[in-house]
C-alpha positions in Angstrom: 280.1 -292.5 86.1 280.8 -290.2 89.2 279.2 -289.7 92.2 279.3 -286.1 94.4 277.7 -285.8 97.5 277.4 -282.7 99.8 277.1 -283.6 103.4 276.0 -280.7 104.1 272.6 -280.0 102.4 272.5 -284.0 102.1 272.6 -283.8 97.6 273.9 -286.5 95.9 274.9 -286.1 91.9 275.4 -289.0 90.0 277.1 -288.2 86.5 276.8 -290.6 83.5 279.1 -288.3 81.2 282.3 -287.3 82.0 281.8 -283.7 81.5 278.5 -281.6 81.6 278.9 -278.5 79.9 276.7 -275.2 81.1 273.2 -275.5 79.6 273.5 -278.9 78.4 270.9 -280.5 80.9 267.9 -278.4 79.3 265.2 -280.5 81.6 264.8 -282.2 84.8 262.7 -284.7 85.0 261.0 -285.4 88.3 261.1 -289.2 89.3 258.2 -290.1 91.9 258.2 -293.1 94.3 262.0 -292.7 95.7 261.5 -292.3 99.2 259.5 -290.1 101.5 262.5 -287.7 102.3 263.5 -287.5 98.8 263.2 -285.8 95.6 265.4 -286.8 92.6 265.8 -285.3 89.2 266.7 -286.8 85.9 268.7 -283.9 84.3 268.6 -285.0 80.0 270.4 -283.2 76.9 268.2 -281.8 73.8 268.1 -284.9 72.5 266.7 -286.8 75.0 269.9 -288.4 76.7 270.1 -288.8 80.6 273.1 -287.0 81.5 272.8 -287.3 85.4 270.8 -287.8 88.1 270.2 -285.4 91.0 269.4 -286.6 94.8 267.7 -284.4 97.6 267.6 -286.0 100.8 270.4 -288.5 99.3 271.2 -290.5 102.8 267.4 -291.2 102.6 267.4 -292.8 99.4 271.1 -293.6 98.5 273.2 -296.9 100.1 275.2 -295.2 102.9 278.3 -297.0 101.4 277.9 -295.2 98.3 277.2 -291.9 100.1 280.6 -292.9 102.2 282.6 -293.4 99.3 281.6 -290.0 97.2 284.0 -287.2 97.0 282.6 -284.5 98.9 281.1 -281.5 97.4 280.4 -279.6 99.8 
């Protein structure tokens, strides 16, 4: 697992797989109920396998330590 965050536009990626190639995620799904400030995004392979996870508005919903600790992406 590995966790990106760009401070900047405040996004947060959590990886479960070391390596997602280009047009492997082929759907996001939408998970409701993490915060008011925050959208977040199960990305999932053809076969149904979570692949990552993808946090708007990640200070809102994230542990700040977690946030602190990410490489920055941006």
């Amino acid at each position: 697992m590995h966790i990106e965050y760009d401070r900047e536009n405040d996004t947060a990626y959590v990886s479960l797989v070391a390596h997602i190639a280009d047009g492997a995620a082929v759907r996001q799904i939408p998970v409701a109920g993490v915060g008011a400030d925050a959208e977040v995004f199960l990305d999932v392979d053809a076969s149904g396998r979570l692949l990552g996870i993808e946090v708007i508005g990640a200070g809102g919903a994230l542990p700040a330590e977690v946030l602190e600790q990410a490489p920055s992406s941006g």
